[in-house]
C-alpha positions in Angstrom: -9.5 -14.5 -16.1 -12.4 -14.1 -14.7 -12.7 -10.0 -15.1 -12.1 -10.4 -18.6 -15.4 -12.6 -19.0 -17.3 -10.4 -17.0 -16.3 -7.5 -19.5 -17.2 -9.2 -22.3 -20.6 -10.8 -21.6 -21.3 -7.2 -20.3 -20.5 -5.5 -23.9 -22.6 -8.7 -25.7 -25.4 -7.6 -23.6 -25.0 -3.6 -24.4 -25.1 -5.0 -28.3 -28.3 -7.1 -27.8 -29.7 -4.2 -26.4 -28.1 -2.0 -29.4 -30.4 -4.3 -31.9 -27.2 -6.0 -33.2 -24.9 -3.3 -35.0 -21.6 -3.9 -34.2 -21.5 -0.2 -32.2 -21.3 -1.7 -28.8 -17.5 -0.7 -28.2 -15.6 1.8 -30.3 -13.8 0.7 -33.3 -16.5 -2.6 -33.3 -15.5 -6.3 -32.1 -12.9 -7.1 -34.3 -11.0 -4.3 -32.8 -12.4 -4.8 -29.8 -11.1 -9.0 -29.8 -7.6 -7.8 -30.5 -7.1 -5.8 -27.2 -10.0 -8.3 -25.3 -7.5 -11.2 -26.2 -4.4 -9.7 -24.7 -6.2 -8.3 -21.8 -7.4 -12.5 -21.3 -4.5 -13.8 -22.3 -2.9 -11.9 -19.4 -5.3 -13.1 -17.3 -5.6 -17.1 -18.0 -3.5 -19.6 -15.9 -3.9 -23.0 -18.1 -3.7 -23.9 -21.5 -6.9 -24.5 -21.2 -7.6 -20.9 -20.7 -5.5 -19.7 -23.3 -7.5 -21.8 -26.1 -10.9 -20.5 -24.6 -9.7 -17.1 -25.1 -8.4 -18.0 -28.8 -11.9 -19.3 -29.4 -13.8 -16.6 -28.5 -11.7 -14.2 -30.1 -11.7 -16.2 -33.3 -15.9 -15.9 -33.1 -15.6 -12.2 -32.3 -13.6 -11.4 -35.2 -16.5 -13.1 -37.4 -18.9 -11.1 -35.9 -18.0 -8.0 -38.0 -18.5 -10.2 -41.4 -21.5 -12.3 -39.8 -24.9 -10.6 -41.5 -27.6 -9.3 -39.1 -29.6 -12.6 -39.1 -26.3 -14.4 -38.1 -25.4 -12.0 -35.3 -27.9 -12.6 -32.3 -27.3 -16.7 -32.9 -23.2 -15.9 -32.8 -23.9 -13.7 -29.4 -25.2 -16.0 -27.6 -23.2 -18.6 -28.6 -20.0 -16.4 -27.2 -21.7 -15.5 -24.4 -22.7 -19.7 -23.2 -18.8 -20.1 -23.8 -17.7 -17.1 -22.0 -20.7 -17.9 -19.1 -19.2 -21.9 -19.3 -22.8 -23.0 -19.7 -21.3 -25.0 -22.9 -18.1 -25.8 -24.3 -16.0 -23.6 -27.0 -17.1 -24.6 -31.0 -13.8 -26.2 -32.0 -11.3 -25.0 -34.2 -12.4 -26.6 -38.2 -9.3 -28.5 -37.9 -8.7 -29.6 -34.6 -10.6 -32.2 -32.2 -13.1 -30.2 -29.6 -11.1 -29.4 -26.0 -12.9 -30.0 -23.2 -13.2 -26.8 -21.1 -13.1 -26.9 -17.4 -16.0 -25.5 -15.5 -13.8 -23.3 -13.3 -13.4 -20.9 -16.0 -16.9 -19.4 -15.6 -17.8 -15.6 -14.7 -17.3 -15.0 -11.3 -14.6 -16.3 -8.8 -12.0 -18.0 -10.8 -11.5 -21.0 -8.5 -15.3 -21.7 -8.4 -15.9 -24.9 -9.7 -18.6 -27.5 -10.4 -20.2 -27.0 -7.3 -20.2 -23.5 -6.9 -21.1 -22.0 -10.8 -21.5 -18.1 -10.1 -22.8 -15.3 -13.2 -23.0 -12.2 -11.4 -24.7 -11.0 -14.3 -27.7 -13.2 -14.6 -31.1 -11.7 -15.0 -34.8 -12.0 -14.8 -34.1 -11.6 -11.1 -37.5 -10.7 -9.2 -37.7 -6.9 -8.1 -37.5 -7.6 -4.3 -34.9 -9.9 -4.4 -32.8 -7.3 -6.4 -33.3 -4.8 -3.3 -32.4 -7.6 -0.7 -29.3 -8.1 -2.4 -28.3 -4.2 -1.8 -26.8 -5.5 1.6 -23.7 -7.6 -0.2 -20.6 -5.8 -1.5 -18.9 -5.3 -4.6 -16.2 -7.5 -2.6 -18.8 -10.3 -2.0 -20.7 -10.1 -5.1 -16.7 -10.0 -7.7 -14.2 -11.3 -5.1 -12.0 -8.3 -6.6 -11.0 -10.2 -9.8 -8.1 -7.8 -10.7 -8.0 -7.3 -14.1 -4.0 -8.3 -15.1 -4.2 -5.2 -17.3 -6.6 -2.2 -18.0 -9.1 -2.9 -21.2 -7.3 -1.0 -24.2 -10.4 1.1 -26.1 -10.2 4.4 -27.5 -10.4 6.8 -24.2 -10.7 10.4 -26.2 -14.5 10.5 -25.6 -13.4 11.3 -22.2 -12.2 14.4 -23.8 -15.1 15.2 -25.6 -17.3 18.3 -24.1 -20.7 17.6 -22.3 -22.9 18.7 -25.5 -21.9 15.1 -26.7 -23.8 13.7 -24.3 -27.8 12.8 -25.0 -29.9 15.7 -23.4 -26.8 18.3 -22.8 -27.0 21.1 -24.7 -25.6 24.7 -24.3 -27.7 25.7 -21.3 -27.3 22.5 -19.9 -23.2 22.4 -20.2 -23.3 26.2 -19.2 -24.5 24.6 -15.8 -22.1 22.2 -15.4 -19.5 24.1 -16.6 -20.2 26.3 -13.5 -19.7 23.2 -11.3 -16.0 22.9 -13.0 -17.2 19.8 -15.5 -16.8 20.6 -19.1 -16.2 17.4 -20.6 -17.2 14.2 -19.7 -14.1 12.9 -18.0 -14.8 16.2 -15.8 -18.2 14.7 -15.2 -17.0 11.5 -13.9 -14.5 13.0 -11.8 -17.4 15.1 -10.1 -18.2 13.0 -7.1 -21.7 13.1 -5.1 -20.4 15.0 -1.7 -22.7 12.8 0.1 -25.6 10.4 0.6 -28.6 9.6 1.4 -28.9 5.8 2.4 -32.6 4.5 1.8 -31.6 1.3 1.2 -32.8 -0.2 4.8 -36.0 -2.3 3.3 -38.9 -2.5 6.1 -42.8 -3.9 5.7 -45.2 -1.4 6.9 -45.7 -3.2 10.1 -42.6 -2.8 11.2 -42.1 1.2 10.6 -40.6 3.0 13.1 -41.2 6.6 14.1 -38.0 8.8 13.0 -36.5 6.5 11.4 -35.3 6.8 7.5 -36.4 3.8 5.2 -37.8 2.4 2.1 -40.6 0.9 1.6 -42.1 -1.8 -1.5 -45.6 -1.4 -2.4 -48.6 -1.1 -4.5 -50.0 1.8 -4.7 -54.4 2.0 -3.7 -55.0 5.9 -4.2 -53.9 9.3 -5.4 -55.7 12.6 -4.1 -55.2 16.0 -4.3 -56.3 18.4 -1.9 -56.4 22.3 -1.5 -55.0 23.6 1.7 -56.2 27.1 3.0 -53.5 29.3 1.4 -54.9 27.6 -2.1 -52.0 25.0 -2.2 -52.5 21.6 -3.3 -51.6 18.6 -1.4 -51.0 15.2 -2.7 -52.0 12.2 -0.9 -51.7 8.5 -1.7 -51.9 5.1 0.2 -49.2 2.6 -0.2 -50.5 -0.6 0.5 -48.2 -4.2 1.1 -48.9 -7.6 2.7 -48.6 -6.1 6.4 -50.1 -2.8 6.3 -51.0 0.5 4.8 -48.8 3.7 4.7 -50.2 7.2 3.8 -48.0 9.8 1.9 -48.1 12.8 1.5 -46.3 15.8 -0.7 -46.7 19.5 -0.2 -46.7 21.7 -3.6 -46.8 18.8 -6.1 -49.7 18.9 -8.0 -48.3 17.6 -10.5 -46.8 14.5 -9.3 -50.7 13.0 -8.9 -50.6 13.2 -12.7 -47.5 11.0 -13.0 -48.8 8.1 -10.3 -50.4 5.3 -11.2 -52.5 3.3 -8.7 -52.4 -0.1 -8.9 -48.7 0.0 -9.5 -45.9 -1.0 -7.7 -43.8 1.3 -6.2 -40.5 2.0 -4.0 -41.0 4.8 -1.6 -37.9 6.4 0.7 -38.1 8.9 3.2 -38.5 9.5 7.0 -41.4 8.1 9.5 -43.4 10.7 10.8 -46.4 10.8 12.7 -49.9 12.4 11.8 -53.4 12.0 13.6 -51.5 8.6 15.9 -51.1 7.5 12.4 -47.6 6.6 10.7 -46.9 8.8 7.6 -44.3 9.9 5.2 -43.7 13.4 4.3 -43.3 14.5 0.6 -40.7 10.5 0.4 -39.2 10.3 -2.6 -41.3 7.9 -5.0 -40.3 5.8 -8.2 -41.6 2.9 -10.1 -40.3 -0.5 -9.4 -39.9 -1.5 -12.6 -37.8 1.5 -12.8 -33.8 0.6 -12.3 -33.8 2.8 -8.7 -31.9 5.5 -8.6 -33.7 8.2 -6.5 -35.2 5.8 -4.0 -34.7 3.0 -2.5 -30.9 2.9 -2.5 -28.1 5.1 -1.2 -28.5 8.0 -3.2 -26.0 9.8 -4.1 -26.0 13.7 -3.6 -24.2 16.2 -6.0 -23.0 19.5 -5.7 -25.5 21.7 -7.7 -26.4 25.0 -9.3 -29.1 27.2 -10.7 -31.6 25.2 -13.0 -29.8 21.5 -11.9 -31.9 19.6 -10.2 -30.8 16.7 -7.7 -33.2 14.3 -10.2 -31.8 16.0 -13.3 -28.0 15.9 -12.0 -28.3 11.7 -11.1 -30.3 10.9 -13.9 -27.3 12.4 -15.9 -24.7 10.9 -14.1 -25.9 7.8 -14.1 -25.5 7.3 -18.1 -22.1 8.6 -17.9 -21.2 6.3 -14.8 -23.1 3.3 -16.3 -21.3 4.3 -20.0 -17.6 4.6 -18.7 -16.7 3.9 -15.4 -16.0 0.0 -15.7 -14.0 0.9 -19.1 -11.5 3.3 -17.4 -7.8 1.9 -17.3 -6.6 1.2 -13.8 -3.2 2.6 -13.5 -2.0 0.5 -10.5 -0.1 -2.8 -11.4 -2.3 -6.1 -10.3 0.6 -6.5 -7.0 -0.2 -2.7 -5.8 -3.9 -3.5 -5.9 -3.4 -7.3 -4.5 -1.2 -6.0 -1.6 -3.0 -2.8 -0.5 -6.3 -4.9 -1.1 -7.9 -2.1 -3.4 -11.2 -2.0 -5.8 -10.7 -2.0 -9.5 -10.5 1.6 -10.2 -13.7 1.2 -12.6 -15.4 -0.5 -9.6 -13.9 2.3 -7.4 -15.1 5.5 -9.7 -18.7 3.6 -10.2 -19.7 2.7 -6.4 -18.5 6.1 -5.3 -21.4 7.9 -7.9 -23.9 5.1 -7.0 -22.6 3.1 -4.4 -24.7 -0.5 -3.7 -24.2 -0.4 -0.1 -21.8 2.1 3.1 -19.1 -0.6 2.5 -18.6 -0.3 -1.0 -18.9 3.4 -0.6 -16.3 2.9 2.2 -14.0 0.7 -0.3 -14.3 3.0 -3.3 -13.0 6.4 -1.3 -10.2 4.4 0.2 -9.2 3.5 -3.6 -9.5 6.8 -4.8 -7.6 8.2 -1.6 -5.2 5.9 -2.3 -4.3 6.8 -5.9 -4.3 10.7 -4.6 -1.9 10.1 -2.1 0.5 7.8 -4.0 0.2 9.9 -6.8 1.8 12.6 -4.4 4.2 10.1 -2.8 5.5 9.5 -6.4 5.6 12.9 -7.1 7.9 13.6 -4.2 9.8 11.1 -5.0 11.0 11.8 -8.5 11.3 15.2 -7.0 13.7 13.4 -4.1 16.0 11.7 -7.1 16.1 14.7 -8.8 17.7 16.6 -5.5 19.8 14.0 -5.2 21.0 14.1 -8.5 22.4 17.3 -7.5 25.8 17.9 -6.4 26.5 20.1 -3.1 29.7 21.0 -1.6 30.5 19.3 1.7 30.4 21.3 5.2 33.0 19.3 7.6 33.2 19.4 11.4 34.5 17.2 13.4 32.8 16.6 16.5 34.5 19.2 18.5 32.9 22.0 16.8 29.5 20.5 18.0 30.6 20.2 21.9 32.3 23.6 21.5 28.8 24.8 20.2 27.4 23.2 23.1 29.9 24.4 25.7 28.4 28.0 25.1 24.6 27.5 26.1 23.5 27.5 29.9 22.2 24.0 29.3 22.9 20.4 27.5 21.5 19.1 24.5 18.7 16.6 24.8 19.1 13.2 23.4 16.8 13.7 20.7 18.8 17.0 20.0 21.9 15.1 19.3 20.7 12.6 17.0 19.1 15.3 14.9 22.5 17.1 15.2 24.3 13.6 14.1 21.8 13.7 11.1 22.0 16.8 10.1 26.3 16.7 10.1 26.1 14.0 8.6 23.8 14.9 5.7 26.3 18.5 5.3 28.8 16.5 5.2 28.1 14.2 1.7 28.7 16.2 -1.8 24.6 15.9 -2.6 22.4 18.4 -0.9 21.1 18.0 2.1 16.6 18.0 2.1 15.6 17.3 5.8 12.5 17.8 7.7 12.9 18.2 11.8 9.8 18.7 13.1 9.4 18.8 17.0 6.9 20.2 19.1 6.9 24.3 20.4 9.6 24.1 23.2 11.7 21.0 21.8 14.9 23.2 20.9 14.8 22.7 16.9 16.2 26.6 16.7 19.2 26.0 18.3 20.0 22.7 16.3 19.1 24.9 13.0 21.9 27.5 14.8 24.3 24.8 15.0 23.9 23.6 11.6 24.0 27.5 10.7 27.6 27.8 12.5 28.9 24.9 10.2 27.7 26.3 7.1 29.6 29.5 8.1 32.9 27.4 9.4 33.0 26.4 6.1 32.9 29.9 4.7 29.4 29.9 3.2 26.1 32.0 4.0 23.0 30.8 5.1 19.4 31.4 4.9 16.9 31.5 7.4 13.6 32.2 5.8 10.3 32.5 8.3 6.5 33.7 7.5 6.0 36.4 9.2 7.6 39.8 10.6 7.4 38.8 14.7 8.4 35.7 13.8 11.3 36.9 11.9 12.8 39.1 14.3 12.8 36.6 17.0 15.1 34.3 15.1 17.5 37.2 14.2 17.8 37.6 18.0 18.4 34.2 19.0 20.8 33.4 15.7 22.6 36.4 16.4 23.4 35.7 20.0 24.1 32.0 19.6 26.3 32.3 16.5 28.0 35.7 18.4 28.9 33.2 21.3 31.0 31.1 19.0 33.0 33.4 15.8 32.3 36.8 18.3 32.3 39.9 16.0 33.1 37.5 12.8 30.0 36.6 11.9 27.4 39.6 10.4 23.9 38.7 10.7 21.2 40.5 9.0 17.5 40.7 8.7 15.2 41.1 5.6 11.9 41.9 6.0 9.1 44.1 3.8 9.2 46.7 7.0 12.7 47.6 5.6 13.1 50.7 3.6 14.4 50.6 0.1 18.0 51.9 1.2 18.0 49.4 4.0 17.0 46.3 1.6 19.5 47.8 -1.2 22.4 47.2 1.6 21.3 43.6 2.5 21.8 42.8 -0.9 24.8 44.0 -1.3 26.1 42.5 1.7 24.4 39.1 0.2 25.8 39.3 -3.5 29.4 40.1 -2.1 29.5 38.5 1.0 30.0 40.3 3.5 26.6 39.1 5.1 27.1 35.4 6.8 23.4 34.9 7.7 20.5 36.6 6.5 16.7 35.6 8.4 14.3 37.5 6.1 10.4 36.5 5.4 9.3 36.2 1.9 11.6 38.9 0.9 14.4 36.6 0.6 12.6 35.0 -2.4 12.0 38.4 -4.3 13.7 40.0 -6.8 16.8 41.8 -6.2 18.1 39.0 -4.0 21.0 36.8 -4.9 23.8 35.2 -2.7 27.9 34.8 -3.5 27.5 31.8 -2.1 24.6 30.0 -0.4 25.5 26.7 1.4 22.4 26.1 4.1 18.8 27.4 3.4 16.1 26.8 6.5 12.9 27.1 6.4 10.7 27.6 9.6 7.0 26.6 9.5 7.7 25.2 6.5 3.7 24.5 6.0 3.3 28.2 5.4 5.5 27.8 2.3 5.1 26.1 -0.9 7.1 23.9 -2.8 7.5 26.7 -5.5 8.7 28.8 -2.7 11.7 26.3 -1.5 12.7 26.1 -4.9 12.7 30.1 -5.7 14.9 30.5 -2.4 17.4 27.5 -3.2 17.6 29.2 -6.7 18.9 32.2 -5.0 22.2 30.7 -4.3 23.5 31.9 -8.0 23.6 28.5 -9.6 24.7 26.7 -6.6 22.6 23.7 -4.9 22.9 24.5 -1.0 21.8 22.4 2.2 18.4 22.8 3.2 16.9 22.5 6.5 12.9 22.3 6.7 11.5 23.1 10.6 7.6 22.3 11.7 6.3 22.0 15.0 2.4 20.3 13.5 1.9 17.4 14.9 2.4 15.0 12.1 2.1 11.0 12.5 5.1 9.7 11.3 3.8 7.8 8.3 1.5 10.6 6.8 4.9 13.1 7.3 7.0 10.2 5.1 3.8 10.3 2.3 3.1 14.1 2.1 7.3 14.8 2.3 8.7 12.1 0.7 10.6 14.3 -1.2 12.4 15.1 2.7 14.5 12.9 5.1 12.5 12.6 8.3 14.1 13.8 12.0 11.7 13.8 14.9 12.8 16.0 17.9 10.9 13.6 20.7 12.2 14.9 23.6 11.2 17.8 25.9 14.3 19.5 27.7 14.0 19.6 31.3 11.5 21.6 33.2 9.9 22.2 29.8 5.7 21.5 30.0 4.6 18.4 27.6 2.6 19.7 24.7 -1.0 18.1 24.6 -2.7 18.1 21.1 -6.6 17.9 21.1 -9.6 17.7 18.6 -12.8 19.1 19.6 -15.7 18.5 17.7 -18.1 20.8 16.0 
């Protein structure tokens, strides 16, 4: 239960900070202590949990009656409970229950030996920066939460002009970078960084290389250069050494530096007179919570009148605000097995990561709800196919080795389990939805043929749609001549293609509504208007990464209420496990097999 703490003693601390009111959470704590408890209650493993988390919640439902005076002494009374720095106030009737001391903040099996509060303070400045190098991993163990915090979410709705400092010209600007409320804003994620937070003393500086460095600060002077531009220079002094700095049109930052001050500086080494300088670094007070220095610093996309300053400063109030509050929608086993951040965790290090692993941990998260949010997506879209009903197209296997007996060569081994897939699929009374993907050369037109010539055994047309003209027309030759070699002059295939004229596409679907056509191989014109079969059994689709969803499902809806087969071809190069997530709505067949004499296709990457 050890998320659940951490929550908590993080909203006490927002309503120290807040002077008291009872405005720290939406709704105040006694609305707060009702979704709090269940949220703990999910989380604690004894029954000495469970009456720690009755106890607090009993205190943080008297908060709301307690008077002003009362509140601060109340506060940090739940807080030592929650911390485990003292036991829980007893129930007025009961006998006081000794709490255990593994019930802390921090990793829940830590006990007397190893108390952890990752939220203590009055840590010293520099040790705050040294810590930069441990992970969100490290610093929370990943402390799942059992289930997400339930507060009131509609402020996510709300437009940027509720924000503090965001008025109409200010929301006009992000509204141009797609962010109109401030859900929008937290989904707008820095496209990259730059990482300060390697901590050096001046004495070991390096030429070229990109740092941050601690010190006070001995001088600030400004200089006119020749063209009547001023120049800023300054002396950053520590306990090994002095480093000049220096900023090019900035006149007015000398007003804003103070000597005698500490401060973090970040930037490059460069090299001026044999002397070590940095160029126009970026500067900020150390008793300022470091955002633009000092860190890995987050860059976001930008526009006219945002500033890179103006744009984090921004984000960081929303980040800081509502990150750790969003719900997570993965179960505690998804997260546990696929060893993922808390999606709060993950949508706050991504804006202001602590250090490259975090950053590294918090895109995988958020990659990982994007692509099993499309894997589910697929899926429902695979039960709902299936939910379909198809009529069956039966061969026996004769048909196939008669199909084979006509071609100047044998079918590959690959080739006949795809075949043996694809039968079989034709043959159940739900529709077939199968990807064959195989490299250029591996013979996946003449298995789409042969599942072509069962579909019209069984007395039904068939589709063959492709994306472009050339493309088209090459199919129409090779269909025609394979499916010619079986039924002879039985079998009328046509072609449909936007180079047709009027009077020519007017006859096509004629021959396609009354059916008279057998096969039609067309390019987008097949999904058009004007085009409807008698009866569609087998639709296939070549390249099918050239076609959309949308695009399957206007062609299968050609087939005048009828759900046929259909038959998805690609020759990308697609690892087998990626394929399965980004077409799980498709059965996978791999054609893996070269025919004879045929030259192995290589796929490269070349880099920029």
């Amino acid at each position: 239960m050890a998320s659940s703490l951490q929550t908590l003693v993080k909203i006490l601390r927002l309503e120290q900070d807040k002077g008291y009111q009872n405005n720290a959470v939406i709704g105040g704590f006694a609305r707060f202590a009702y979704h709090w408890s269940r949220e703990a209650h999910g989380q604690a493993k004894t029954d000495t949990h469970h009456a720690l988390v009755d106890r607090i919640t009993e205190m943080l439902r008297d908060y709301e009656n307690a008077s002003v005076e009362e509140r601060p002494a109340l506060v940090e009374t739940i807080m030592a409970v929650a911390t485990g720095e003292t036991d829980a106030p007893a129930p007025q009737a009961a006998a006081p229950q000794p709490i255990s001391d593994d019930i802390g903040i921090g990793d829940p099996d830590a006990g007397e030996d190893d108390p952890l509060d990752p939220f203590a303070e009055g840590e010293d400045d520099l040790e705050r920066f040294e810590e930069k190098g441990t992970s969100v991993r490290e610093r929370r163990g990943y402390a799942w939460r059992q289930e997400p915090p339930l507060i009131d979410l509609s402020p996510l709705d709300a437009p940027v002009t509720s924000l503090r400092g965001v008025g109409p010209k200010r929301a006009g600007q992000l509204a141009r970078l797609g962010a109109e409320t401030v859900g929008d804003l937290l989904r707008l994620f820095p496209r990259r960084y730059d990482d300060f937070s390697t901590m050096k003393f001046i004495q070991d500086l390096e030429l070229g290389e990109t740092v941050s460095v601690i010190g006070m600060l001995d001088r600030v002077d400004v200089h006119q250069a020749r063209n009547g531009r001023g120049i800023v220079r300054a002396a950053l002094r520590d306990k090994s050494g002095v480093l000049n700095l220096t900023w090019f049109n900035s006149e007015w930052l000398a007003k804003q530096l103070l000597t005698g001050e500490p401060y973090v500086v970040s930037g490059t080494i460069d090299q001026y007179l044999g002397r070590l300088v940095m160029n126009n670094p970026r500067i900020e007070s150390l008793d300022a919570d470091a955002l633009h220095a000092g860190r890995i610093v987050p860059i976001y996309p930008l526009t006219e009148g945002l500033s890179d300053k103006q744009m984090r400063s921004l984000m960081k109030g929303v980040v800081d605000t509502w990150a750790m509050h969003l719900p997570d929608p993965l179960p505690v086993w998804v997260r546990e097995t696929a060893d993922l951040m808390d999606y709060g965790d993950a949508v706050a290090q991504c804006h202001f990561p602590d250090s490259q692993q975090d950053a590294h941990d918090a895109r995988r998260r958020l990659a990982f709800d994007e692509l099993f949010t499309l894997h589910l997506s697929m899926l429902k879209r695979r039960m709902e196919w299936q939910s379909l009903s198809s009529p069956p197209l039966i061969v026996d296997d004769t048909w196939v080795d008669a199909f084979e007996e006509t071609l100047p060569y044998t079918f590959t081994g690959a080739q006949r389990r795809a075949i043996a897939e694809i039968q079989g699929d034709m043959a159940q009374s739900m529709p077939m939805n199968r990807l064959l993907q195989g490299d250029v050369g591996s013979g996946k037109t003449v298995v789409a043929a042969l599942a072509a010539s069962i579909a019209v055994a069984n007395g039904t047309q068939v589709a063959l749609m492709a994306p472009t003209s050339i493309l088209t027309e090459q199919h129409h030759q090779t269909i025609s001549m394979l499916l010619a070699q079986i039924f002879g002059e039985d079998v009328h295939v046509a072609l449909l293609t936007g180079r047709l004229t009027q009077r020519q596409k007017d006859e096509v679907y004629a021959g396609l509504a009354d059916g008279s056509i057998d096969v039609v191989v067309g390019t987008h014109a097949l999904v058009q208007p004007g085009v409807a079969f008698r009866n569609l059994g087998l639709a296939v689709i070549d390249e099918q990464h050239r076609f959309g969803v949308a695009q399957r499902g206007a062609l299968r809806e050609k087939a005048n209420g009828g759900n046929p087969h259909l038959l998805v071809m690609t020759a990308t190069p697609i690892p087998r496990t990626l394929a399965l997530t980004a077409h799980a709505d498709l059965d996978l067949t791999v054609i893996d097999e070269m025919p004879p004499g045929r030259q192995p296709v290589q796929t490269r990457v070349l880099q920029p």
